[in-house]
N, C-alpha and C positions, 0 to 999 in steps of 0.2 A: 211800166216805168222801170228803168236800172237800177240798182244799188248805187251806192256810193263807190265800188270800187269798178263795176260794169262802164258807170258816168266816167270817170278820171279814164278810164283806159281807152272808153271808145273819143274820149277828148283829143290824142294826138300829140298832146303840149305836156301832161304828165309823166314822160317813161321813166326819169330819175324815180320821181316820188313810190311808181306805182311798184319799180323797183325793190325800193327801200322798203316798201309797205309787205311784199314779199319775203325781202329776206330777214325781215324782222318778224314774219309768221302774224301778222297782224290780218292777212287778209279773211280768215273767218269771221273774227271782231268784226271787222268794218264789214259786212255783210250778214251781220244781223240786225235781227228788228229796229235793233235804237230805239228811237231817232238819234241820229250826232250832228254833229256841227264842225265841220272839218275845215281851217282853214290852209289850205293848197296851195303853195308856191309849185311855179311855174319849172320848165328845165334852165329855164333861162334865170330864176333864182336860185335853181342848184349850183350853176354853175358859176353865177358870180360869187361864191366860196372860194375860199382860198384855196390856191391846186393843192389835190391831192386830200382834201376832207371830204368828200364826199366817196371814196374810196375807203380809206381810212374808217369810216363809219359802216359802212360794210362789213367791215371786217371786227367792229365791235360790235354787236347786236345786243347788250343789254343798256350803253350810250343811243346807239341808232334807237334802239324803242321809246328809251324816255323822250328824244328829239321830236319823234313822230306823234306819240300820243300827248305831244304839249302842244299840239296842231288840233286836238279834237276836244268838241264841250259835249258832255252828254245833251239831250235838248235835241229839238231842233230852233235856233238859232235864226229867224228871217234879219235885214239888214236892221229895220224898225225895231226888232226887239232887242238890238245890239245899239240903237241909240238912245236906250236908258236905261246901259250899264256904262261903268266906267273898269267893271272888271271882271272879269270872271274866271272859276276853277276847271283846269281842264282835267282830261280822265287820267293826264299823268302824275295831278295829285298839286300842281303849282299856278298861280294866279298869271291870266296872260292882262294888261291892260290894255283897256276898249277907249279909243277920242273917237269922238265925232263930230269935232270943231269944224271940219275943213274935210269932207269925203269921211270914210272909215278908216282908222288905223287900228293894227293890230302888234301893240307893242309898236314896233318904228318898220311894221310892215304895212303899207296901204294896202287894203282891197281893190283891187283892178276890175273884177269882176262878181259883183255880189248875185245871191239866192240863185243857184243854181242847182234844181230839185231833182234829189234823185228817192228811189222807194223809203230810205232808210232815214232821211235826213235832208240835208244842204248845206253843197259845197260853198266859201268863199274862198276867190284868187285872190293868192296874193304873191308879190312882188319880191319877197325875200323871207328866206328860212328864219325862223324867229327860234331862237336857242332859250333854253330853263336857265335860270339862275346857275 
């Protein structure tokens, strides 16, 4: 089975993230043991950002890291154990919150595509980049 960052790439729908994930020097992290709990927006999340931020963030790399690891919970994370939280601390140090009224939401991004396992953890798709406070 792949890692978490092996998963996203050989995915197809990831290149912004895996990008980011790159040049924010994260991809050793996200290729150890863990388990994490990564929730993944899409390129098509990237890019519904206002032009020119997702560039922009690039070019910041200690903004671009907090961004990215407010996307990962230590854990590994199945959808069921995400429906009896209403919140939890990601490894960037800030509470994302979890509904599970109506699908899953993360913060005010829906999961599109939940528990997607890879060696280290599981991903969740989601629908749009969720920013830290």
């Amino acid at each position: 089975m792949d890692n978490i960052i092996e998963t996203a790439i050989k995915a197809g729908n990831f290149n912004t993230l895996v990008t980011a994930i790159k040049e924010a020097q994260l991809v050793e992290t996200l290729s150890e043991p863990g388990p994490f709990t990564v929730f993944a927006p899409t390129d098509e999340a990237f890019a519904n950002l206002p032009t020119g931020t997702v560039e922009g963030l690039l070019k910041d790399i200690p903004k671009l890291k907090s961004i990215l690891t407010y996307h990962v919970l230590e854990g590994k994370m199945l959808s069921e154990d995400l429906a009896n939280l209403t919140s939890a601390k990601t490894i960037q140090g800030q509470d994302i919150d979890i509904d599970t009224k109506d699908g899953v939401k993360i913060n005010k991004a829906k999961v599109t595509n939940p528990n997607i396992l890879a060696s280290n953890g599981v991903i969740h798709i989601i629908d749009t980049v969720i920013l830290p406070k």
